[in-house]
C-alpha positions in Angstrom: -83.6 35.6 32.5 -80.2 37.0 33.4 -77.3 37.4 30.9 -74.3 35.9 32.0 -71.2 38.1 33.4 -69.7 40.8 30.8 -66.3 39.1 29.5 -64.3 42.3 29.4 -64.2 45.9 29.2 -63.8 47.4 26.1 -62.8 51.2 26.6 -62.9 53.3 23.3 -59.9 55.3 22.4 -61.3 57.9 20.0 -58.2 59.9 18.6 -57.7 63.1 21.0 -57.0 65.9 18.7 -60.3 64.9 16.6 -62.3 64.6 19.7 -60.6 68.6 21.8 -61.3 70.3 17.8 -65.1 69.0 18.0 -65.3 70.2 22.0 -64.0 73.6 20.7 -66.1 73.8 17.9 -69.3 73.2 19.3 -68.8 74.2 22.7 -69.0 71.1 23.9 -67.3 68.9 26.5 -64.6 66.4 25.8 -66.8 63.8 27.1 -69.9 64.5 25.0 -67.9 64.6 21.8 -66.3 61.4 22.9 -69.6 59.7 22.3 -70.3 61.4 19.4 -66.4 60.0 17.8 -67.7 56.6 18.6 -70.6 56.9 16.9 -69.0 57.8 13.4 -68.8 62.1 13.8 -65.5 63.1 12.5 -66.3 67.0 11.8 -69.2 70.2 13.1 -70.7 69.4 9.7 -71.7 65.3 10.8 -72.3 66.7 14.7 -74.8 69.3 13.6 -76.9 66.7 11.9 -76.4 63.8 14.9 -77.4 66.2 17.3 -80.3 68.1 15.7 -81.6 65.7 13.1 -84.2 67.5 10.5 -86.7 66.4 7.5 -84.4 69.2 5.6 -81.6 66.5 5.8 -83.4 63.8 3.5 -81.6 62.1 0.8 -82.5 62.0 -3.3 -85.3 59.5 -3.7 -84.7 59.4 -7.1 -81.1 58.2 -6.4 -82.4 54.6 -5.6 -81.7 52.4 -8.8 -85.1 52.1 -10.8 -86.6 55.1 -9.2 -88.1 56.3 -12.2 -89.5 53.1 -13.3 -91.7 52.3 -9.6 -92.8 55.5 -10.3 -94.3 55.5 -13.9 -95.5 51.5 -13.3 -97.4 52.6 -9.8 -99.3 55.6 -11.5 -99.9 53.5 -14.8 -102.2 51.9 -12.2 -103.9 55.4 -11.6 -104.0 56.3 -15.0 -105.2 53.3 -16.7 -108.1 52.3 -13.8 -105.5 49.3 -12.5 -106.2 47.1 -9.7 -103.4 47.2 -7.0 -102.6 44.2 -4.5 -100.3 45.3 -1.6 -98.4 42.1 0.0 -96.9 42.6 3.4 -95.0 40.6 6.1 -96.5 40.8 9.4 -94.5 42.2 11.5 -94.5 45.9 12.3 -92.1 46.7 9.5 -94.3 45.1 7.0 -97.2 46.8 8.6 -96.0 50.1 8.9 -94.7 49.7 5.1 -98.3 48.3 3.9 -100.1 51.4 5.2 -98.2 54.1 3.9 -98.3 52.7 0.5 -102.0 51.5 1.0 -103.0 55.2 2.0 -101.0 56.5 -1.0 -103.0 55.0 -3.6 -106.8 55.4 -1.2 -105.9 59.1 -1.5 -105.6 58.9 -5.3 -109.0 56.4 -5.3 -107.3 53.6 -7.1 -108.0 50.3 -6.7 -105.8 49.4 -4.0 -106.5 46.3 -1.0 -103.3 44.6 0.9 -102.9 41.5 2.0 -100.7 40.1 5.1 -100.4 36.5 5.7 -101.9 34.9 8.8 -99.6 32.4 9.8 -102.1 29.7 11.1 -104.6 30.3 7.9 -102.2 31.5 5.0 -99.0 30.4 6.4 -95.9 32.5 6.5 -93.3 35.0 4.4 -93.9 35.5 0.3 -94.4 31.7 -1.1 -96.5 29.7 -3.2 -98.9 28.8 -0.1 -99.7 32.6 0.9 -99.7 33.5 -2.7 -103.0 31.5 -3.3 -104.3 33.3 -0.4 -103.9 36.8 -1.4 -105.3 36.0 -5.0 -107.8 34.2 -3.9 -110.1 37.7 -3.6 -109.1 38.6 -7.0 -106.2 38.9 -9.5 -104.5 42.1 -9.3 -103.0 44.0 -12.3 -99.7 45.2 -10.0 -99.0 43.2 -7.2 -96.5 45.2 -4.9 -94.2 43.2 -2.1 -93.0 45.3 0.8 -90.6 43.6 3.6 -90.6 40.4 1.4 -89.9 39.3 -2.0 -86.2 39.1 -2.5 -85.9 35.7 -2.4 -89.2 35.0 -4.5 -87.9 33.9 -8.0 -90.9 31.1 -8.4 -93.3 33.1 -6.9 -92.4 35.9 -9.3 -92.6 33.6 -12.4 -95.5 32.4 -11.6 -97.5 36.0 -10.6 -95.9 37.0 -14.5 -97.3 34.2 -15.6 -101.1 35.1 -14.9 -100.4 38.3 -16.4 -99.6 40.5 -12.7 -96.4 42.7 -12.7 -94.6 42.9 -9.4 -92.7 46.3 -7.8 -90.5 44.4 -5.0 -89.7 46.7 -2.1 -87.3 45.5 0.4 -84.2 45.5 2.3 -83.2 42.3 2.8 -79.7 41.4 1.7 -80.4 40.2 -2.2 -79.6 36.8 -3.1 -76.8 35.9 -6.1 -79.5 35.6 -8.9 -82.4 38.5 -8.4 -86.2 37.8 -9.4 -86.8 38.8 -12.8 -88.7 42.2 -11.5 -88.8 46.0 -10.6 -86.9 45.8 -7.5 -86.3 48.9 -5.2 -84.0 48.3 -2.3 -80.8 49.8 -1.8 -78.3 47.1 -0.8 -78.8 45.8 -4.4 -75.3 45.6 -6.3 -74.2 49.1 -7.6 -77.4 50.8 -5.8 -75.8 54.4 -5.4 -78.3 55.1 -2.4 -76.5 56.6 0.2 -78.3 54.6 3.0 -77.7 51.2 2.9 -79.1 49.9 6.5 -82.7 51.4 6.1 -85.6 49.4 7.6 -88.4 48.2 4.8 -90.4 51.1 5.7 -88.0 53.7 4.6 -87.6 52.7 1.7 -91.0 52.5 1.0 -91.4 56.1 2.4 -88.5 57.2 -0.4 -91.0 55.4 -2.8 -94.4 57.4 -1.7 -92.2 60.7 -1.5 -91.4 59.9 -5.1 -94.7 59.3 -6.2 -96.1 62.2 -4.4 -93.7 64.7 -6.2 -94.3 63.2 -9.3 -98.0 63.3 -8.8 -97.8 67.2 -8.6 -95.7 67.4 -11.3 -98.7 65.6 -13.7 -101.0 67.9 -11.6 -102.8 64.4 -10.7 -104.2 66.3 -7.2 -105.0 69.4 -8.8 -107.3 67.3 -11.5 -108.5 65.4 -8.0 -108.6 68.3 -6.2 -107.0 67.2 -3.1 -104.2 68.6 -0.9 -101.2 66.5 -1.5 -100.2 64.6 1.7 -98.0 66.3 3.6 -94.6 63.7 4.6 -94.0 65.0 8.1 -97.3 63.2 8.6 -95.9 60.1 7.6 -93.0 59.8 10.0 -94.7 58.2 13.1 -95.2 55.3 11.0 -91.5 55.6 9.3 -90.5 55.4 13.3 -92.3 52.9 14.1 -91.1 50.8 11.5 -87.7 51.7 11.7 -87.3 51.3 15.6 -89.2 48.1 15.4 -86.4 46.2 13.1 -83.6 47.0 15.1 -81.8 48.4 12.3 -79.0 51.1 13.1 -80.1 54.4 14.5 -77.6 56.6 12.8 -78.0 58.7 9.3 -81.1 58.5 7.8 -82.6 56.0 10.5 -81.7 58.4 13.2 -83.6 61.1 11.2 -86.7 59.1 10.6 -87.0 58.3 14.4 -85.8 61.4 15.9 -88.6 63.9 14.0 -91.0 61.0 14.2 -91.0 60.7 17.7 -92.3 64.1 17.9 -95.0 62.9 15.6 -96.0 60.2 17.4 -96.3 62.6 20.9 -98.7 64.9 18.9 -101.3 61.3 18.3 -102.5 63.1 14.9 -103.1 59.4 14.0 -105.4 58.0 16.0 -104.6 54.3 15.4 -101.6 54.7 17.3 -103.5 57.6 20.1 -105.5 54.5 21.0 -102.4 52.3 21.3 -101.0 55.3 23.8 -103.9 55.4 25.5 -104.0 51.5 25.9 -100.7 51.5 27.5 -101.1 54.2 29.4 -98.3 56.4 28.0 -98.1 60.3 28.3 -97.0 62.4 25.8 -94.1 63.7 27.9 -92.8 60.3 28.4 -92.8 58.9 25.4 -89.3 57.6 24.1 -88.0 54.8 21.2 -88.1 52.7 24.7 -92.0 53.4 24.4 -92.6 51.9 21.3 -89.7 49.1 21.4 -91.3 47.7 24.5 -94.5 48.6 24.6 -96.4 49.7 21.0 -94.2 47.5 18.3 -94.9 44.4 20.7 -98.8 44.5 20.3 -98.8 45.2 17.1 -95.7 42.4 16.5 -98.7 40.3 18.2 -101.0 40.2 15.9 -98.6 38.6 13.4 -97.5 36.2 15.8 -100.8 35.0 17.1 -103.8 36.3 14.9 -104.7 38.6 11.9 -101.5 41.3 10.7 -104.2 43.0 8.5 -105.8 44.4 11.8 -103.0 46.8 12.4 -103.5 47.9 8.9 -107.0 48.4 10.0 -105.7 50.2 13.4 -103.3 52.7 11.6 -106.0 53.6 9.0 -108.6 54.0 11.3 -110.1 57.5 11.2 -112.2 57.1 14.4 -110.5 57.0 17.6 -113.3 54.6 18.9 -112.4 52.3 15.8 -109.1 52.2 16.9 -109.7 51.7 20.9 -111.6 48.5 19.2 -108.8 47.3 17.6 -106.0 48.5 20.1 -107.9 45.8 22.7 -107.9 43.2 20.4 -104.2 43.4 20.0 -103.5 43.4 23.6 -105.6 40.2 23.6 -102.9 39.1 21.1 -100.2 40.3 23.1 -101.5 38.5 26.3 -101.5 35.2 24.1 -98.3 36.0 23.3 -96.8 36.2 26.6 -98.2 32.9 27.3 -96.9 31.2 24.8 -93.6 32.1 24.9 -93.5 31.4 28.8 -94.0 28.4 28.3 -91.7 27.5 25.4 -88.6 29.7 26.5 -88.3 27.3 29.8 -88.1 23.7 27.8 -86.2 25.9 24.9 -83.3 27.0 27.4 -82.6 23.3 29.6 -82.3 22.3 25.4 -79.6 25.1 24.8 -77.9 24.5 28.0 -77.4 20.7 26.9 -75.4 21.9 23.6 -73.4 24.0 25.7 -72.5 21.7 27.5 -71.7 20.0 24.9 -69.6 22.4 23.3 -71.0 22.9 20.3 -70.8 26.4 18.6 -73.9 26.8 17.0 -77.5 26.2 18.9 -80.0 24.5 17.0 -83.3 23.6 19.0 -86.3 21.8 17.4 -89.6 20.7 18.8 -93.2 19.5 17.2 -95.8 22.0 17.3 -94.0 25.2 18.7 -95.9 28.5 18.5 -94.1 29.5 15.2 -95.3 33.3 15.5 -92.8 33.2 18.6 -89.5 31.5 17.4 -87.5 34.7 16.9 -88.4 35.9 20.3 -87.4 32.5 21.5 -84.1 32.5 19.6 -83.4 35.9 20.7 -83.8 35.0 24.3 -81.3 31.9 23.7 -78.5 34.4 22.4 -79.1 36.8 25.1 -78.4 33.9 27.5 -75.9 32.1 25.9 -74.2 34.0 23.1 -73.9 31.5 20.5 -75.6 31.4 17.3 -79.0 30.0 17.9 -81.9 28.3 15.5 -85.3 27.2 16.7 -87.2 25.1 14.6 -91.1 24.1 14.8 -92.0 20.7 13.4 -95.6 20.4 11.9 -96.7 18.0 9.2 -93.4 16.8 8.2 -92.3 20.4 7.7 -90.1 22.8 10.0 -90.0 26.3 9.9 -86.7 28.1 12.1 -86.2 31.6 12.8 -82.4 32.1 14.2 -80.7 34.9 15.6 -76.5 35.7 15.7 -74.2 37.6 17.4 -72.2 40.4 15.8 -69.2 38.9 14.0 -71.7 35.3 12.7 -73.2 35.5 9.9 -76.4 32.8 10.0 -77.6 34.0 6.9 -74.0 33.0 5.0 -74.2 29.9 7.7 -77.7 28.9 6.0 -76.4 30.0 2.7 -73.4 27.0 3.5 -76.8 24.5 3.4 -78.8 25.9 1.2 -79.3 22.6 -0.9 -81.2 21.3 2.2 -83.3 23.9 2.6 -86.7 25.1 0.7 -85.9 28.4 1.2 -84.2 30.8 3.5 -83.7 34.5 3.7 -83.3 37.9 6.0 -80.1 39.9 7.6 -76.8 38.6 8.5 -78.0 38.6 12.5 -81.5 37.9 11.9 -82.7 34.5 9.7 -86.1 32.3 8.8 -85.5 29.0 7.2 -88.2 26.3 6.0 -86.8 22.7 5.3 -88.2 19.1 5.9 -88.7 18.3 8.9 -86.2 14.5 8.2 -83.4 17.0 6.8 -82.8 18.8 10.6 -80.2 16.7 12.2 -78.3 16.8 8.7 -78.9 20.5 8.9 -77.4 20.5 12.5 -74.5 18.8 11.7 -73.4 21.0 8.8 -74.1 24.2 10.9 -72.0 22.9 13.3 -69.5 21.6 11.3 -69.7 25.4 9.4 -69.4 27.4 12.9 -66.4 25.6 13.6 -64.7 26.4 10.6 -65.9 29.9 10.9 -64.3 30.2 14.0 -61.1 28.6 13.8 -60.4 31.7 11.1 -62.0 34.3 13.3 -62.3 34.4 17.2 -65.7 33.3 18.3 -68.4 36.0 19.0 -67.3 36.9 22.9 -69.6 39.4 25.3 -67.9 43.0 25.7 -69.2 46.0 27.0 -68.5 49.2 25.2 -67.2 52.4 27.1 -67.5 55.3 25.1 -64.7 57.2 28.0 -63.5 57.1 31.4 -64.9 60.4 33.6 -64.9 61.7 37.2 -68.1 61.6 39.1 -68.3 65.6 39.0 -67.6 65.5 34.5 -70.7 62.9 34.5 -73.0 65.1 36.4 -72.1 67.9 34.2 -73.3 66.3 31.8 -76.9 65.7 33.3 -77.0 69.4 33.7 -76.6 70.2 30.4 -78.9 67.7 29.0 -76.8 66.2 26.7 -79.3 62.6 26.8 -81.8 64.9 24.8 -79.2 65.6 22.2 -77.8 62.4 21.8 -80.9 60.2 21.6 -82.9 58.6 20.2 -81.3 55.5 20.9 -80.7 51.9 19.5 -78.5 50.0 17.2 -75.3 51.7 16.7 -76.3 54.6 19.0 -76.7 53.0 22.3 -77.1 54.6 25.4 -73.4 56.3 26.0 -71.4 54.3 28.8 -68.8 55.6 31.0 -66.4 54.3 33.3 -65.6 55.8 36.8 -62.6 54.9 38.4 -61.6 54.1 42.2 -65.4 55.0 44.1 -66.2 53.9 47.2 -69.8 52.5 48.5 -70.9 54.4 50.8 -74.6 53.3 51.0 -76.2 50.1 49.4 -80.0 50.3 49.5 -82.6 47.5 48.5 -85.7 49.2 46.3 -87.4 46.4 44.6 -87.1 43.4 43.4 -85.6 45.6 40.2 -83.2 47.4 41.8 -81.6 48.9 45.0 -79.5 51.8 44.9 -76.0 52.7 45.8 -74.2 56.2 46.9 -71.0 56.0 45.9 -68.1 58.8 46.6 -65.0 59.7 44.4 -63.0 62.4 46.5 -65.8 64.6 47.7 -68.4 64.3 44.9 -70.8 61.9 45.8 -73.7 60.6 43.4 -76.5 58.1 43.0 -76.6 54.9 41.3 -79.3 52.4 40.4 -78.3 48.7 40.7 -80.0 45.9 39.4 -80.5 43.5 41.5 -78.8 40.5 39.7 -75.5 42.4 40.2 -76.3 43.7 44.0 -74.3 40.7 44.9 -71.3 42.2 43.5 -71.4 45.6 45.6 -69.9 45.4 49.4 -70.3 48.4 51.2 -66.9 50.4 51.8 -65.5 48.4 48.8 -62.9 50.4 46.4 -64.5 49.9 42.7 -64.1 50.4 39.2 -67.4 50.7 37.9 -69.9 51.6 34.5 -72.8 53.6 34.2 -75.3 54.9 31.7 -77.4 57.5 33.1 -81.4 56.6 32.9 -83.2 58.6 30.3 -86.7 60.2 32.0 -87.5 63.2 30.3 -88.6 66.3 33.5 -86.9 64.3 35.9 -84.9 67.1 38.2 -82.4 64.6 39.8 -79.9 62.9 38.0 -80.0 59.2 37.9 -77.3 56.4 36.4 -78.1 52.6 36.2 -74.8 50.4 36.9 -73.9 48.4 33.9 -70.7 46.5 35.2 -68.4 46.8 38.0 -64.9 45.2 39.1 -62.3 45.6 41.5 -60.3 48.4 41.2 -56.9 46.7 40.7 -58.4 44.7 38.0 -56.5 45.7 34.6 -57.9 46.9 31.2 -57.2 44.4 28.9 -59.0 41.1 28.5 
C-alpha cells in the first residue's frame, strides 16, 4: 500500500542566533544543530544529553506521586509470605512490563505468577470477563495491573471486594473519576514526574528501581544473600517496550532506547538472543528499525493470534534452547498474522474508500468475525492511506470490539469520550483507541463520530499530510555530514525524533537507474558535487532524466557502510513555491 502524495512542504525555521551559538559551542555544523533545534535543544546542557544519552541521566523514582506507598504495599507481600498476581496486556509493552516486575519478586522468592489475557480464551484488556480468568488459578493477596487498569472502576470494586488490593501501573491518559486504588502513572493530575510520555514499561522500570533501592536499604538481599539486580540489565526490555508503543523518543524515552540498544546487541538475555538468531540479525546491524519491524512484531503476535504469556515464558527463559522453542512458535504466530491481515486489509480498504468518497471525516469500518488481534494494524493501514480518523470494529455474538487510530491534531479518545454513553467501555492515547459496545449501537456510534469530527473540524483545520524539513543544504553540506557520522549521534530514532530531512535545491538528474522492485537509484548534480540517491519506486515516475528539481532526502541509516546513501522522500519542480 502506497500513501498518497505529500500535501506540502513544511520547512522549519529554527531561530538562527540559537541554532550559530549551539554550532559554536559544540563544534558542530549549522545543519546538525538545526535538527537538534527541532527536536526541542535550546542550550550545550539539553545537546550533551540528546547526543550522548546515559543511565547517569535518570530521573527521581521517588518523585512519581504514591511512590512510597507501591513500595511499602509490594514488599508487605515479601515480608508477610503474600501471594502476588501480575495482570498484563498483551502486547509487547504489557509483556515487557509483566517480566520485569515478574523477575523482581522470583529473585526475592515471593509468591509471584502473571497472567495475560488470550484473546480467543480470556477475551481482551482488564474487564470482568478476563478477571475470572486470571483468578480462576487462585485468589491473590495483591493483584498488580501493568499497561491496563485505568479505566477499571468495577473491576477494582469488585477485586476489593474479595479481599485483593490492587497497585495500578500505567500510562494511559486517566479518566475524570480514578479507581479507588494505588495508582502509579505519571500523567495523573498534579503528578510532579518530569516525564509525562513514558511507555508502560518505564514506569514500571521506575517502580522495580524503587523497590530494589529500598530492598538494600532493609538489607532484604543481604538476609537473602543475593546480589541485587543490577538495572543496566533491565534496559533491553525497557527498549523494547518503549520502541514498541510508539511513544516519543526524546528525554527519558530516548535514554531508555539509546543504552538499551546496546543491551540488546550484547544478547545477555537469551529470550531475545533466540529472537536475533530467528531473524537473522547481526549484532552490528541491529537498530530501533530491528526491533520495530522485526522483534516487537513476533512477540506483538502472540497477543494477536495465540498465548501473550509465552513471551513471558521467552524473556524469562534461562536456556537458549528454551528460548529457540519459543522464538519458533512466535514466528508461527507471526506467519498467522500476516495472513490474516492480508486478507482483511483488502475488503477493509474498498470499505474506507467508499466513505471517502463520501466525504465523511471520520472512517468507521465494521464487519462480523474480523481477526480482533489485528484491528489496530488494520486501522493503522487505513490512516496511512487515507489520513482520516479511522475505527474498525469486529462483530461477534451481538458484541463489537474497535481498535482506531488518528492523526496528529484528532483526538479519538476525546471523539469516543463525546459517546461514551453508548459505549461499555473505552480507553488508550489521544492517537491510539479500543472501544467495546453492542454490536445494534454502531451505526448510532457512526453517526455521532461523524457528526463530532465535523464539528471538530469546522473549529480547527482538518488533519492534512505535511512533510517536515528540518533545513535546506547543498549537496556538498549533506555529505559532510555523512563523514562525520552525525546519524550515530542523533539516533535512535522514532516519535518526535525522526529521521532528519533535508531539502536540496535546483539538482539536476543526471542518471535514473531501476534496482528492484524497491527502488532504483538516481545521480543527481548541484554545481559540480554530485551524489547518490535511492528512489522508491512508487515515486520513480516523478523523476525525468535532465529534469531541474527541488528535492528531500534522509540519508539511510546502515551502521559500517563506507559510502553514503540518501533515500528520496519528496520531490517537485524547482519553480514550485514554499508555501502550501
Amino acid at each position: 500500500m502506497t500513501k498518497p502524495e505529500t500535501k506540502y512542504w513544511n520547512l522549519k525555521e529554527p531561530d538562527s542566533d540559537t541554532v550559530d551559538a549551539l554550532a559554536t559551542d559544540l563544534n558542530e555544523t549549522q545543519l546538525l544543530t538545526s535538527v537538534l533545534y527541532n527536536r526541542g535543544i535550546r542550550t550545550p546542557e539539553q545537546a550533551q544529553k540528546f547526543l550522548k544519552p546515559s543511565l547517569d541521566d535518570l530521573a527521581d523514582s521517588m518523585s512519581l506521586s504514591h511512590m512510597q506507598a507501591a513500595i511499602d504495599r509490594c514488599l508487605q507481600a515479601f515480608e508477610n509470605g503474600e501471594s502476588v498476581l501480575i495482570f498484563g496486556d498483551n502486547d509487547v509493552d504489557g509483556v515487557t512490563s509483566t517480566t520485569l516486575v515478574y523477575q523482581f519478586f522470583s529473585q526475592l522468592d515471593v509468591n509471584v505468577r502473571y497472567f495475560l489475557p488470550r484473546r480467543k480464551e480470556d477475551g481482551h484488556g482488564f474487564n470482568e470477563e478476563t478477571l475470572t480468568a486470571a483468578l480462576a488459578n487462585g485468589k491473590p493477596d495483591l493483584l498488580i495491573t501493568v499497561d491496563c487498569g485505568m479505566s477499571g472502576h468495577k473491576e477494582v470494586e469488585y477485586l476489593k471486594s474479595l479481599g485483593i488490593d490492587v497497585l495500578i501501573v500505567d500510562h494511559h491518559a486517566p479518566p475524570e473519576i480514578l479507581p479507588d486504588t494505588l495508582i502509579l502513572n505519571p500523567k495523573l493530575p498534579d503528578d510532579p514526574f518530569p516525564y509525562k510520555d513514558l511507555a508502560a514499561v518505564g514506569v514500571v522500570f521506575h517502580l522495580v528501581q524503587a523497590l530494589i533501592e529500598e530492598s538494600k536499604r532493609r538489607h532484604i538481599y543481604e538476609k537473602l544473600q543475593q546480589q541485587p539486580p543490577e538495572l543496566l540489565d533491565m534496559l533491553d526490555l525497557v527498549c523494547l517496550g518503549t520502541i514498541a508503543d510508539v511513544v516519543p523518543l526524546l528525554g527519558e524515552n530516548r535514554m531508555f532506547v539509546s543504552v538499551g540498544l546496546d543491551v540488546i546487541r550484547k544478547r545477555k538475555r537469551s529470550g531475545i538472543a533466540a529472537l536475533l538468531s530467528d531473524v537473522g540479525a547481526d549484532e552490528h546491524y541491529i537498530t530501533e528499525r530491528t526491533i520495530c519491524y522485526r522483534l516487537a512484531p513476533r512477540i506483538n503476535a502472540a497477543g494477536r493470534m495465540g498465548d501473550p504469556n509465552e513471551c513471558v515464558e521467552l524473556l524469562t527463559a534461562y536456556r537458549f534452547t528454551t528460548a529457540q522453542t519459543i522464538a519458533k512458535s512466535l514466528e508461527n504466530y507471526n506467519h498467522l498474522r500476516q495472513n490474516a491481515e492480508a486478507a482483511m486489509i483488502n475488503e477493509a480498504t474498498a470499505m474506507a474508500q467508499q466513505q471517502v468518497l463520501e466525504g465523511r471525516k471520520i472512517i468507521v469500518i465494521a464487519r462480523e468475525n474480523w481477526q480482533q488481534g489485528i484491528l489496530g494494524i488494520i486501522s493503522s493501514r487505513i490512516l496511512d492511506k487515507f489520513y482520516k480518523p479511522t475505527v474498525v470494529i469486529s462483530i461477534a455474538d451481538g458484541k463489537g470490539r474497535g481498535s482506531a487510530r488518528s492523526p496528529e491534531g484528532f483526538s479519538i479518545l476525546d471523539a469516543f469520550s463525546s459517546c461514551k454513553d453508548l459505549l461499555d467501555d473505552f480507553g488508550g492515547h489521544h492517537s491510539a483507541a479500543g472501544l467495546n459496545l453492542k454490536a445494534e449501537l454502531i451505526p448510532e456510534l457512526t453517526d455521532r463520530l461523524e457528526k463530532y469530527a465535523t464539528a471538530t473540524f469546522s473549529q480547527v483545520n482538518a488533519p492534512r499530510r505535511s512533510l517536515d524539513i528540518d533545513a535546506e543544504a547543498t549537496i556538498p553540506q549533506i555529505l559532510k555530514l555523512w563523514e562525520n557520522r552525525y546519524l550515530e549521534q542523533l539516533g535512535p530514532f522514532g516519535t518526535a525524533n525522526k529521521e532528519p530531512a533535508f531539502m536540496i535545491r535546483n539538482v539536476r538528474i543526471v542518471l535514473l537507474k531501476r534496482l528492484n522492485h524497491v527502488y532504483a537509484r538516481i545521480k543527481i548534480r548541484q554545481n559540480n558535487t554530485s551524489m547518490s540517491v535511492l528512489v522508491p519506486t512508487a515515486m520513480t515516475s516523478e523523476i525525468e532524466q535532465n529534469a531541474t528539481l527541488d528535492i528531500v532526502v534522509t540519508p539511510k541509516y546502515a551502521p559500517l557502510k563506507e559510502i553514503p546513501e540518501f533515500i528520496l522522500l519528496s520531490v517537485r519542480k524547482s519553480d514550485t513555491p514554499d508555501t502550501p
